[in-house]
Residue frames as qw, qx, qy, qz and C-alpha x, y, z in Angstrom:
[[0.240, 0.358, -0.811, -0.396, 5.48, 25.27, 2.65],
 [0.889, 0.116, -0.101, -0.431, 2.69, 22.43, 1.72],
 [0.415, -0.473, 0.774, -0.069, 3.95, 19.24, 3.20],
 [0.460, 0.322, -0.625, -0.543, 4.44, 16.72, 0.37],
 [0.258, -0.331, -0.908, -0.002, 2.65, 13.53, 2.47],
 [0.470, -0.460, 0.051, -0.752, -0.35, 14.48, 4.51],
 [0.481, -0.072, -0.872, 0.052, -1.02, 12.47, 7.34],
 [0.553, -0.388, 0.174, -0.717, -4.46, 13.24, 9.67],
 [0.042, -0.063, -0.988, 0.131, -5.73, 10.22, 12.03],
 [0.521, -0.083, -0.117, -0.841, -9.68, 9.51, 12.45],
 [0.855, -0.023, 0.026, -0.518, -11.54, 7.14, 14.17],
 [0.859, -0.174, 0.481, -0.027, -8.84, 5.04, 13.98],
 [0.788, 0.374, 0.360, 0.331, -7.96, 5.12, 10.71],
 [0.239, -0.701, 0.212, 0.638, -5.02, 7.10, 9.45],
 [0.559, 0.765, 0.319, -0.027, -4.89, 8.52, 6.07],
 [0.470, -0.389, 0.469, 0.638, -1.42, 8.94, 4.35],
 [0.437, 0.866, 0.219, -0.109, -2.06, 11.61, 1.25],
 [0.577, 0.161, 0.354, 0.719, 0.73, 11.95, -1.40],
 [0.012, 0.823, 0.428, -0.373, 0.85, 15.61, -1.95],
 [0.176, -0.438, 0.529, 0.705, 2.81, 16.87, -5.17],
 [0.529, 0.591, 0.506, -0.339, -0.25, 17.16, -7.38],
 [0.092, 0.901, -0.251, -0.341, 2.27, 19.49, -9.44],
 [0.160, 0.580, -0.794, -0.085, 4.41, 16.82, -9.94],
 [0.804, -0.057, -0.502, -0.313, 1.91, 14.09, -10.55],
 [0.865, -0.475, 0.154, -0.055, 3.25, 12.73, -6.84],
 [0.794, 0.265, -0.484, 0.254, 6.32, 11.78, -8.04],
 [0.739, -0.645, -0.111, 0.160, 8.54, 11.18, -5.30],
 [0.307, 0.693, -0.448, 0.474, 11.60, 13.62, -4.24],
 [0.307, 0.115, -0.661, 0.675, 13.79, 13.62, -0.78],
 [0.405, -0.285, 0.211, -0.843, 11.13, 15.27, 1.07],
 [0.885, -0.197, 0.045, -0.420, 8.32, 12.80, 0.54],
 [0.528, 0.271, -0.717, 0.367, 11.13, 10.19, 0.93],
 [0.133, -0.063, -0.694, 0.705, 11.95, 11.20, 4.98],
 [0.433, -0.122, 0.188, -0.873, 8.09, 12.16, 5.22],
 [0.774, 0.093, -0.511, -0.362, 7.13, 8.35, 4.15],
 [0.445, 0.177, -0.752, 0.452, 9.36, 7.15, 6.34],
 [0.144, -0.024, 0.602, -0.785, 8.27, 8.98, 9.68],
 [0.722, -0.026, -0.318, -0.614, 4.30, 8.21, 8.11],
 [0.789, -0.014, -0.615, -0.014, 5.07, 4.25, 8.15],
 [0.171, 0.181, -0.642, 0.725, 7.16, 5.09, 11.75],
 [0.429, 0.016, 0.217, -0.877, 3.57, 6.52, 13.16],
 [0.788, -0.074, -0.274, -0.546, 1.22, 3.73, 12.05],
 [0.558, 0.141, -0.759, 0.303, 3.95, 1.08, 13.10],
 [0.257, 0.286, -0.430, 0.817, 3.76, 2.64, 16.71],
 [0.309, -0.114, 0.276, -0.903, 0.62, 4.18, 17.44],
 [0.010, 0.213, 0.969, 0.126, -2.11, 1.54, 18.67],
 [0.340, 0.479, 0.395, -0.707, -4.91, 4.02, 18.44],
 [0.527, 0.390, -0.422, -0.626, -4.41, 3.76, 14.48],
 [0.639, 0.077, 0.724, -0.247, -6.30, 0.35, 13.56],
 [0.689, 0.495, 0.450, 0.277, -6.53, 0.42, 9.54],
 [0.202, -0.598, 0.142, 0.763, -4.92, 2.93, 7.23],
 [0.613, 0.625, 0.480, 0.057, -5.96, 4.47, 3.95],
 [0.478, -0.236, 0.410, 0.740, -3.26, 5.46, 1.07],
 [0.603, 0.621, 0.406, 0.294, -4.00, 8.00, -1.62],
 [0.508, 0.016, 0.319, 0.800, -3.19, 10.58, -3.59],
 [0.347, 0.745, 0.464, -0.331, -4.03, 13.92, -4.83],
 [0.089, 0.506, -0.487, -0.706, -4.46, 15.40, -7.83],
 [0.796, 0.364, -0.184, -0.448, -5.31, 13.48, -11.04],
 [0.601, 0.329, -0.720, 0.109, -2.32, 10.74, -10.75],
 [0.742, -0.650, 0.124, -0.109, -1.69, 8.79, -7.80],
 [0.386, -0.786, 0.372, 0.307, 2.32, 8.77, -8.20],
 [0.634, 0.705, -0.271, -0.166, 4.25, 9.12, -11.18],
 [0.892, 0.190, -0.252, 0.323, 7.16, 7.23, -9.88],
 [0.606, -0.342, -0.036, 0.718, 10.65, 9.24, -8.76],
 [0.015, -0.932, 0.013, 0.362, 11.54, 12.84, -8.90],
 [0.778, 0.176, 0.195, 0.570, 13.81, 12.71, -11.84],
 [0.144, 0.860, -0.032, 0.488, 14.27, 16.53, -11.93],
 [0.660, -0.734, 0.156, -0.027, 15.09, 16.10, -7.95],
 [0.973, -0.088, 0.029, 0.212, 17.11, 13.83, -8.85],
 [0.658, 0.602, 0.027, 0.451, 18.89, 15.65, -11.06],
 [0.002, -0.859, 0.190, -0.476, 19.79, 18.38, -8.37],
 [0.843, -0.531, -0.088, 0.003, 20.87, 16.50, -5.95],
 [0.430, -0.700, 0.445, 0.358, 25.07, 17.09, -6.39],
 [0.312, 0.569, -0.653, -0.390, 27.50, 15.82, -8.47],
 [0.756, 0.094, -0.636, -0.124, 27.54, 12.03, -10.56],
 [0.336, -0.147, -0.845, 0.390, 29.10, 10.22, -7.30],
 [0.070, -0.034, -0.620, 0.781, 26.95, 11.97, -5.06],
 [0.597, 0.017, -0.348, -0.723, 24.05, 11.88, -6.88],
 [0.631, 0.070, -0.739, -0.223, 24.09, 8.19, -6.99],
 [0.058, 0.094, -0.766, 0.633, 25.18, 7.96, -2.78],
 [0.306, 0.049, 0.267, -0.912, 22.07, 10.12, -2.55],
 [0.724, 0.014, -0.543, -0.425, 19.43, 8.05, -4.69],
 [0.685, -0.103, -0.721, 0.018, 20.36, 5.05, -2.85],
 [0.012, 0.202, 0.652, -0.730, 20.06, 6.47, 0.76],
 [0.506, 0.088, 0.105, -0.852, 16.85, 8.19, -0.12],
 [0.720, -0.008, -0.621, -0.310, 15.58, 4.21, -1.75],
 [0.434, 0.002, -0.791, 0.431, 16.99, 3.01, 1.57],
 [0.189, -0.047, 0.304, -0.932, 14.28, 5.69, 3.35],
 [0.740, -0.022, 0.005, -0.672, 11.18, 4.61, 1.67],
 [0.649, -0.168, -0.654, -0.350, 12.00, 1.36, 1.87],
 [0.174, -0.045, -0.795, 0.580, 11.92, 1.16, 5.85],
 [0.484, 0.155, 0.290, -0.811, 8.62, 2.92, 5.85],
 [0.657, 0.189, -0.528, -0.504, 7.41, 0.38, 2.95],
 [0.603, 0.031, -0.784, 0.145, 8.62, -2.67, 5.09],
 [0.086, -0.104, 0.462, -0.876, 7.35, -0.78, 7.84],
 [0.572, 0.125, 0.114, -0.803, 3.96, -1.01, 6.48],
 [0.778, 0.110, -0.476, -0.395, 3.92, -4.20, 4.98],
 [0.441, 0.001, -0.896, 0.053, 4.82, -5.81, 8.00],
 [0.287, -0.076, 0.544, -0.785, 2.63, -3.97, 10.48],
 [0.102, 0.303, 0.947, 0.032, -0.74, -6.41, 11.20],
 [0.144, 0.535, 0.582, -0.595, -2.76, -3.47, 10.08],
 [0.541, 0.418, 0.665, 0.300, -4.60, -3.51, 7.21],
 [0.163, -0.487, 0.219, 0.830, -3.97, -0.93, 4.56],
 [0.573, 0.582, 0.551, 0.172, -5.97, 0.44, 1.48],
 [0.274, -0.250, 0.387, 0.844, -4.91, 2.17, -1.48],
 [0.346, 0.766, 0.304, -0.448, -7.05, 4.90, -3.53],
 [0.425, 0.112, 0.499, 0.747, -6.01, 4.93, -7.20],
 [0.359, 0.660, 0.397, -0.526, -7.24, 7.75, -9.16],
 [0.377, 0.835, -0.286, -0.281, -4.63, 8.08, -12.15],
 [0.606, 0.569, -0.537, 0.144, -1.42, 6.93, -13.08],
 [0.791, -0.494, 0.347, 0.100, 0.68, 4.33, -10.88],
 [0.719, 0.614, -0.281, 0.161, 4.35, 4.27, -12.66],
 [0.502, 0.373, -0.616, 0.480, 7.45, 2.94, -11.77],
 [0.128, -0.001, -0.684, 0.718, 8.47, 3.40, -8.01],
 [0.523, -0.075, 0.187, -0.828, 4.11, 4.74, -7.68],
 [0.766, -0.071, -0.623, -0.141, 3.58, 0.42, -8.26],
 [0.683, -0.086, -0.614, 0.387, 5.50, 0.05, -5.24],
 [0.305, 0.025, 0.637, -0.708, 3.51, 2.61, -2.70],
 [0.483, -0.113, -0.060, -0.866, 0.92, 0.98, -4.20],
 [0.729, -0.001, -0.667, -0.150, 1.63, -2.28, -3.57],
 [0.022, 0.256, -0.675, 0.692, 2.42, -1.58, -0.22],
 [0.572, -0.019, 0.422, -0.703, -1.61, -1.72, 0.81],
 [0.353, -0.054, 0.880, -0.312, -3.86, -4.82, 1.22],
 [0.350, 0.578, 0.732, -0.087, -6.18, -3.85, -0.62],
 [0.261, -0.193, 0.234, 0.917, -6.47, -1.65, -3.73],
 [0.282, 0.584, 0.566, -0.509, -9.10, 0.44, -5.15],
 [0.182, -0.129, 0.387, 0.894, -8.74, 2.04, -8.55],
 [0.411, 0.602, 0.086, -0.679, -10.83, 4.74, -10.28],
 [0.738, 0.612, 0.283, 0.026, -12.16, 3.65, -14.00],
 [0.439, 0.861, -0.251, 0.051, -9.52, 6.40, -15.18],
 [0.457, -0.652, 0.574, 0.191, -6.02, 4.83, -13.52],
 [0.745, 0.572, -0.331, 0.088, -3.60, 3.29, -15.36],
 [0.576, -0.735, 0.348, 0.080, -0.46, 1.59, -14.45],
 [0.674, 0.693, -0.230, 0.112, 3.10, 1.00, -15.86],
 [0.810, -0.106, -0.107, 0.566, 6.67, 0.08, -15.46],
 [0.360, 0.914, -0.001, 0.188, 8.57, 2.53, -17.84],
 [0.597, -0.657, 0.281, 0.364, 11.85, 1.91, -15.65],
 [0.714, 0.187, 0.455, 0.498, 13.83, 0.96, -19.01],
 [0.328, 0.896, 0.217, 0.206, 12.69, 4.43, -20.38],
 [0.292, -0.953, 0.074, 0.000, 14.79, 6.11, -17.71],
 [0.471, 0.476, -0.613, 0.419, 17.87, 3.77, -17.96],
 [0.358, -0.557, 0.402, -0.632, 16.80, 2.69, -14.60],
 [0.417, -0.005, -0.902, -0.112, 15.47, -0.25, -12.47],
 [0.588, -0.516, -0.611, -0.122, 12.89, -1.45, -10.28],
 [0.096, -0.118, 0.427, -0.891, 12.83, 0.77, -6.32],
 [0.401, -0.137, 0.483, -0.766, 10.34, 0.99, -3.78],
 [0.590, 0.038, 0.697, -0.405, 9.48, -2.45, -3.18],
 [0.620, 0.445, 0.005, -0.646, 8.78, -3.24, -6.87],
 [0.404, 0.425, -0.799, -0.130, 10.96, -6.21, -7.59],
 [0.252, -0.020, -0.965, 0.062, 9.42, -8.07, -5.08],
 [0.381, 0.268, 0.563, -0.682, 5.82, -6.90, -4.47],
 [0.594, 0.316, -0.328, -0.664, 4.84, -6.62, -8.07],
 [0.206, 0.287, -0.926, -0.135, 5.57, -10.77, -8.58],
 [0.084, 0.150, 0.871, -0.461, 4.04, -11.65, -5.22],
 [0.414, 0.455, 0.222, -0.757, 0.70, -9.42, -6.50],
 [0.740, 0.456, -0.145, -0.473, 0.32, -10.74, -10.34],
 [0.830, -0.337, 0.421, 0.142, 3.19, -13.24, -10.25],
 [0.550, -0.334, 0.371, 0.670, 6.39, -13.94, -12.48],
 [0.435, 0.239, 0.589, 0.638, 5.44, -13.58, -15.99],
 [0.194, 0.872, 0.307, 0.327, 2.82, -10.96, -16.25],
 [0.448, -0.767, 0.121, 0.443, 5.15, -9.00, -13.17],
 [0.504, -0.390, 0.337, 0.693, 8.13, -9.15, -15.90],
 [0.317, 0.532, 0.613, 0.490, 5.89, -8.26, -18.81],
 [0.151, -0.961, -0.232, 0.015, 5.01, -4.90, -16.96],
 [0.221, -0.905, 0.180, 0.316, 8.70, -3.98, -16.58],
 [0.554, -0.156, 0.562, 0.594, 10.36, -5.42, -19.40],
 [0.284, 0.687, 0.633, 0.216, 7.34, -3.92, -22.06],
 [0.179, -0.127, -0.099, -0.971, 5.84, -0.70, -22.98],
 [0.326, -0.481, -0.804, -0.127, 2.77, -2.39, -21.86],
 [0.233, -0.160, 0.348, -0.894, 0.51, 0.13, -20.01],
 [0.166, -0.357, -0.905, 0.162, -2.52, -1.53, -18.28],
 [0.403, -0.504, -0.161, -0.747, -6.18, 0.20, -18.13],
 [0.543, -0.403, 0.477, -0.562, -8.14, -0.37, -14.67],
 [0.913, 0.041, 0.214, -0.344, -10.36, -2.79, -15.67],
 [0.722, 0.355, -0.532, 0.264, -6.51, -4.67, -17.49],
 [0.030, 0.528, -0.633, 0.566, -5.34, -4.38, -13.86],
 [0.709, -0.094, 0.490, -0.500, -8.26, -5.93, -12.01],
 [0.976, 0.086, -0.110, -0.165, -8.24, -9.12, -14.58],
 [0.505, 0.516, -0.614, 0.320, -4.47, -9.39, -13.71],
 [0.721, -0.387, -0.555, 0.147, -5.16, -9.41, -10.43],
 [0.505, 0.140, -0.334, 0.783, -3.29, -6.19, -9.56],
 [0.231, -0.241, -0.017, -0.942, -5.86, -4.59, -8.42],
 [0.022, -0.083, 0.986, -0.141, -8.91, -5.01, -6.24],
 [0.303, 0.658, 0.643, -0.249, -11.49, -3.49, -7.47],
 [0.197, 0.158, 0.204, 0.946, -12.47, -1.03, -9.67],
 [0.041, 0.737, 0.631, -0.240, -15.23, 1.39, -9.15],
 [0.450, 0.724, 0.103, 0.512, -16.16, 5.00, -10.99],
 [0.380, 0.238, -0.266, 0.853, -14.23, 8.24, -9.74],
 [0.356, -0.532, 0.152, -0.753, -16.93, 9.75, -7.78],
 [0.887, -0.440, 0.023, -0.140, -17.34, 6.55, -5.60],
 [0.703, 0.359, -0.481, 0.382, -13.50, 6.17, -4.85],
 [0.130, 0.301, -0.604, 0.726, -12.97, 7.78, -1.96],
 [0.758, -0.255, 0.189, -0.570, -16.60, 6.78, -0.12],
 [0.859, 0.219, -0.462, -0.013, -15.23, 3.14, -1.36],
 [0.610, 0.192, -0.606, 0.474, -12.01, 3.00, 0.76],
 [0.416, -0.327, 0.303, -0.793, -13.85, 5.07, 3.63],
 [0.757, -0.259, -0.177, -0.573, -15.59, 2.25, 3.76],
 [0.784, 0.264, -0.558, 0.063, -13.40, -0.15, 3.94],
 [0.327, 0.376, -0.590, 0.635, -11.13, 1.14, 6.24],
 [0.477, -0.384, 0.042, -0.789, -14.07, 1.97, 8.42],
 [0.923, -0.241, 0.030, -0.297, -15.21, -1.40, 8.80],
 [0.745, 0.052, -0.540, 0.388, -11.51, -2.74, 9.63],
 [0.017, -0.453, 0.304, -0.838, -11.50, -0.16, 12.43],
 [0.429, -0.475, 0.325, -0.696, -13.95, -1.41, 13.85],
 [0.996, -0.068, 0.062, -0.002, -12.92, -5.14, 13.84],
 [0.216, 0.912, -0.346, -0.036, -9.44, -4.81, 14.43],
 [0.561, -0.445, 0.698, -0.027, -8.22, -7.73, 15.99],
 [0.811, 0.315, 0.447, -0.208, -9.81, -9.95, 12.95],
 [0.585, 0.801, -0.021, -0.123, -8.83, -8.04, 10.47],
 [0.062, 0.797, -0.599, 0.048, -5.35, -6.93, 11.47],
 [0.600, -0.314, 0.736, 0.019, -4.38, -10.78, 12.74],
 [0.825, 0.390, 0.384, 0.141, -5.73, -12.50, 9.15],
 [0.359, 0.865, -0.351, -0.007, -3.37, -9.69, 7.30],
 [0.291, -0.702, 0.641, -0.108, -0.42, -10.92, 9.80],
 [0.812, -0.008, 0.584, -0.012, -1.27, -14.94, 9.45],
 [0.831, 0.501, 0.220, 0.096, -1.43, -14.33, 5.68],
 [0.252, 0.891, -0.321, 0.201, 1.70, -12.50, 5.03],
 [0.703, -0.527, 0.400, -0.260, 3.06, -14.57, 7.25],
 [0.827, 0.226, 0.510, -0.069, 2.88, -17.66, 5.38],
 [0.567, 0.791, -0.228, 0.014, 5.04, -16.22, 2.30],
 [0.054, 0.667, -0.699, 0.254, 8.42, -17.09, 4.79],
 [0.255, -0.464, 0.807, -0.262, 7.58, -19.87, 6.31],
 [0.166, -0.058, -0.950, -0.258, 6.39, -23.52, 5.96],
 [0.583, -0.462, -0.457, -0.487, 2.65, -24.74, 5.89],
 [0.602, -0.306, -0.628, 0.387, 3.29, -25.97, 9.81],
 [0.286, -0.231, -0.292, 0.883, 4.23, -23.01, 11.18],
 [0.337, -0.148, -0.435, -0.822, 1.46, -21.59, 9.30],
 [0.588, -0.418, -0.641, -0.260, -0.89, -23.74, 10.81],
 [0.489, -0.498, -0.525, 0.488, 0.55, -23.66, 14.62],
 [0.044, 0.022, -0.104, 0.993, 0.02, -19.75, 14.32],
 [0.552, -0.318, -0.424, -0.644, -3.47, -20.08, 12.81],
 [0.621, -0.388, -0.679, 0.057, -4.19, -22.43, 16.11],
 [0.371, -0.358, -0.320, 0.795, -2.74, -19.61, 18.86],
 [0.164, -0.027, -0.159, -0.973, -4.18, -16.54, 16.93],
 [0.400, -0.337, -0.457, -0.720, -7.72, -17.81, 16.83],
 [0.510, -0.358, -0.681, 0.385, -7.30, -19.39, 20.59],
 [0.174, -0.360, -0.323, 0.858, -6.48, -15.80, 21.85],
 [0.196, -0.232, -0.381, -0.873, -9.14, -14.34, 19.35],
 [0.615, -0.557, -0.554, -0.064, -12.30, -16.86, 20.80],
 [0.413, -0.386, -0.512, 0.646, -10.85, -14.87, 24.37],
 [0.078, -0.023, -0.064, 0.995, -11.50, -10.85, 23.40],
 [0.238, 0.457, 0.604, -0.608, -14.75, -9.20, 23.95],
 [0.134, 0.362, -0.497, -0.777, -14.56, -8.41, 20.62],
 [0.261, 0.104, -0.925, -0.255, -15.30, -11.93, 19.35],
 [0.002, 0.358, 0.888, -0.288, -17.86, -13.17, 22.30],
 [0.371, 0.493, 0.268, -0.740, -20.12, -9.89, 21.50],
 [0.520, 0.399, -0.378, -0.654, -20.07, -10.81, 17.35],
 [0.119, -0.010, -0.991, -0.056, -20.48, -14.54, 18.20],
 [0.157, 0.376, 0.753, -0.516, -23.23, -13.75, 20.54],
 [0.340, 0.503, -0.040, -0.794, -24.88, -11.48, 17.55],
 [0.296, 0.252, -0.757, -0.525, -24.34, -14.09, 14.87],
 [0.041, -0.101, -0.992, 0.062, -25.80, -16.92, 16.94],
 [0.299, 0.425, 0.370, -0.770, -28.99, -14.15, 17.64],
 [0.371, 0.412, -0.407, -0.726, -29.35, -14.00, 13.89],
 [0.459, 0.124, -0.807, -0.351, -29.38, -17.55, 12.82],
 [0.124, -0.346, -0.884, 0.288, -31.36, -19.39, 15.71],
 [0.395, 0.295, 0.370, -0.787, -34.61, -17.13, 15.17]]
């Protein structure tokens, strides 16, 4: 059986691959308890240093399995079930958004409903000319899941956030990237060399990278102080790693010739 996440490591950089191509990604139980153990594994392992989200097929993730859904048991147990499986991805979501390692996301297609909220999960987002992205909860008689009531806000903020899930509004790329939900766009044959890159070059500056994610995310809970006395200890113990004294010693090569 074809394992609905993929997850390979490289160089550092681990690569979490929606795999329900059939079923535009949407998300059933499976990729549910496979998301989970995913987010478990980057949390954990300090060999992985950046991590790159996508998708295959033509969508990157229609939202929920609403057929799954449907099979899951009877009304009560249906509902039990829904909300344990929401309770699954979101520990791997909060998993990932609080690890200090930086995370990109490969759009190629559609992002709907619950597919806003693995995509908001990453630091950085990429999207293909052809993606698109939508609420559409209201269609279903539903509401907001995986992280989308309170990532979408933080990402485009209140009003355009409630205009995406109160609307029929569907956003093209290049609508996504002037909202801000997005961070780039670029065409479909340079998507995946795009976030290769990316990820690449946090891999191989991990302390930098992964500590400015952690400071800035940070800074959403707590006051501007504490904010600051972190920023003073994080860049004390940075100015100490070999990391830092070899790209100081490279910068200082560059500019004094």
């Amino acid at each position: 059986m074809t394992s609905p996440l993929l997850v390979s490591v490289d160089a550092g950089v681990a690569r979490l691959t929606l795999n329900r191509p059939e079923r535009l990604n949407a998300i059933d139980g499976a990729t549910a308890e496979a998301w989970r153990d995913a987010a478990r594994l980057v949390a954990s392992d300090d060999a992985i240093r950046a991590v790159i989200l996508d998708a295959a097929g033509r969508a990157f993730c229609a939202g929920g399995d609403l057929v799954a859904m449907g099979e899951l048991g009877g009304a009560e147990g249906q509902a039990r079930e829904v909300q344990r499986l929401a309770d699954v991805i979101h520990e791997g979501h909060a998993l990932l958004r609080s690890t200090s390692k930086p995370i990109v996301a490969a759009v190629q297609g559609p992002a709907v409903g619950g597919g806003l909220g693995y995509m908001l999960v990453a630091d950085v987002i990429v999207a293909s000319e052809a993606s698109s992205f939508a609420g559409k909860y209201p269609d279903v008689g539903l509401t907001p899941d995986c992280g989308v009531s309170a990532l979408l806000p933080r990402a485009i903020g209140e009003r355009r956030a409630l205009e995406l899930l109160l609307t029929s509004r569907r956003l093209t790329s290049d609508e996504a990237y002037s909202w801000g939900l997005v961070s780039e766009v670029v065409a479909a044959d340079e998507l995946a060399g795009r976030v290769d890159e990316i990820a690449a070059e946090w891999a191989g500056n991990a302390n930098a990278y992964g500590q400015a994610k952690r400071l800035a995310i940070a800074s959403l809970a707590r006051g501007l102080q504490a904010s600051l006395d972190d920023e003073a200890v994080t860049i004390a113990r940075a100015f100490e790693t070999p990391e830092s004294a070899a790209r100081r010693a490279a910068f200082t090569a560059r500019t004094s010739r």
